[in-house]
N, C-alpha and C positions, 0 to 999 in steps of 0.2 A: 504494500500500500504506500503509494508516495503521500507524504508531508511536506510541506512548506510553509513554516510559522515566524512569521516578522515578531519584533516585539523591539523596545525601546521609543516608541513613539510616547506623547505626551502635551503638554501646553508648554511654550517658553517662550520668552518676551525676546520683541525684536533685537538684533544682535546677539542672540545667544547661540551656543552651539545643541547637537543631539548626536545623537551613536545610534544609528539603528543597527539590528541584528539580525541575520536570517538563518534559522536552521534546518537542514534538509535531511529529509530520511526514503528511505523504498528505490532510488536510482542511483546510479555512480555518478556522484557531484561531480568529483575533477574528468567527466566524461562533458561536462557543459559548461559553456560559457554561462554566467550570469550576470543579471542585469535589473536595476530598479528603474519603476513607474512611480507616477506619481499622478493624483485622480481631485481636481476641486470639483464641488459641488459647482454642474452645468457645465462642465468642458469633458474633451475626450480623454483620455488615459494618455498619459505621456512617457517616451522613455525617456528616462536620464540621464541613466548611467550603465555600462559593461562594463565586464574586465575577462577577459579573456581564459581558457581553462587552467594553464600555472601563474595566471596573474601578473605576467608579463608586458602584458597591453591594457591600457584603460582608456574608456573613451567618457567625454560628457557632453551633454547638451549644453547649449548656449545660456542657458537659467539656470544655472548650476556651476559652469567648471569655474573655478578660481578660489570658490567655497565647498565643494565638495570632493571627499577623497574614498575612494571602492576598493577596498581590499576583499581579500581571501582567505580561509585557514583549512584547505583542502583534508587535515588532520582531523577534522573537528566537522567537516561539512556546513560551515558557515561562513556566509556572506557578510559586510558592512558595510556600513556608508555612514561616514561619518561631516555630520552639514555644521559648517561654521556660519555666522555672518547670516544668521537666518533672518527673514523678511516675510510682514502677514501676508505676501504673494505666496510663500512656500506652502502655505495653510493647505493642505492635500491628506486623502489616505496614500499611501507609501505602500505598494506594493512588492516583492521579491519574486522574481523567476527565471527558471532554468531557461537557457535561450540557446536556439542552434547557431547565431550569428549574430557580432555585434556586430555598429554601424561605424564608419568612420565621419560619417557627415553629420549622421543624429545620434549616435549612440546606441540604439539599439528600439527595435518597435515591434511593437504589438504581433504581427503575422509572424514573427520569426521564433515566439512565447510555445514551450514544450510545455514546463508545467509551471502553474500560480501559484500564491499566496495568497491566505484571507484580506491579509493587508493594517497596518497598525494607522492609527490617524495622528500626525500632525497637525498642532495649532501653535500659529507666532501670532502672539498679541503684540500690537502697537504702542 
């Protein structure tokens, strides 16, 4: 049975940082790229972030790269993303999943999505 369960989401006021976590169980993680979305109430699902299967490569969306940094612990089958310098634009549920391909132009998207995560919510208050 595959799992995919985010967690460290939360409220934190603008300029603050967050660590999100993702743990994976039922597939061979380091068999996939992964990669976070991110979901505001009324817009589509966005990717934002890859990194590649050893963690080699990482890509980020334009709303994102400068503040955010996606690692890996292939040991541990968990994903991170760790967001500085957050902004009430971040305000999203924060989705984790396995991905056959990241992007180098967007980072990574939706049709390229093997397996989800329920998704934990972020909120940056003003």
């Amino acid at each position: 049975q595959v799992t995919v369960v985010e967690s460290g989401g939360g409220l934190v006021q603008a300029g603050g940082s967050l660590r999100l976590s993702c743990t994976a169980s039922g597939f061979a993680f380091d068999y996939y790229r992964m990669g976070w979305f991110r979901q505001a109430p009324g817009n589509a699902r966005e990717g934002i972030s890859c990194i590649t299967r050893a963690g080699d490569s990482t890509y980020y969306s334009d709303s994102v790269r400068g503040r955010a940094t996606i690692s890996r612990d292939n040991a541990k089958n968990t994903l991170y993303l760790q967001m500085n310098s957050l902004k009430p634009d971040d305000t999203a549920m924060y989705y984790c999943a396995a991905v056959l391909y990241c992007d180098t132009v967007v980072a990574v998207t939706t049709r390229r999505v093997k397996y989800w995560g329920q998704g934990t919510q972020v909120t940056v208050s003003s």
